[in-house]
Phi, psi and omega in degrees: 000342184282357208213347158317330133341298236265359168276312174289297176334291181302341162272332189282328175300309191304309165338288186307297183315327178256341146295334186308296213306338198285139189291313187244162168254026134322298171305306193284344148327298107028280178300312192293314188272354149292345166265310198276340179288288173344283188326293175306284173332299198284344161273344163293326210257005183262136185324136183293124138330117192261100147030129176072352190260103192311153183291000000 
């Protein structure tokens, strides 16, 4: 589960990369609200900070 982030990033990049990339803007609409969904997901999923652990 700690690393399920590292996932939501990587679909929030692809998202982005395929929003530039979209032809119409339905598509890029789409991309755009599939990036602020990822981003949130990949910030709810990210690992907590362990005490003592430099930033």
């Amino acid at each position: 589960m700690r690393r399920i982030w590292h996932v939501f990033n990587a679909l929030t990049l692809v998202n982005v990369v395929l929003m530039f990339t979209a032809e119409d803007t339905a598509s890029r609409v789409l991309h755009a609200v599939a990036v602020v969904s990822f981003a949130l997901a990949a910030i709810a999923t990210r690992p907590a900070r362990r005490p003592g652990q430099r930033p």
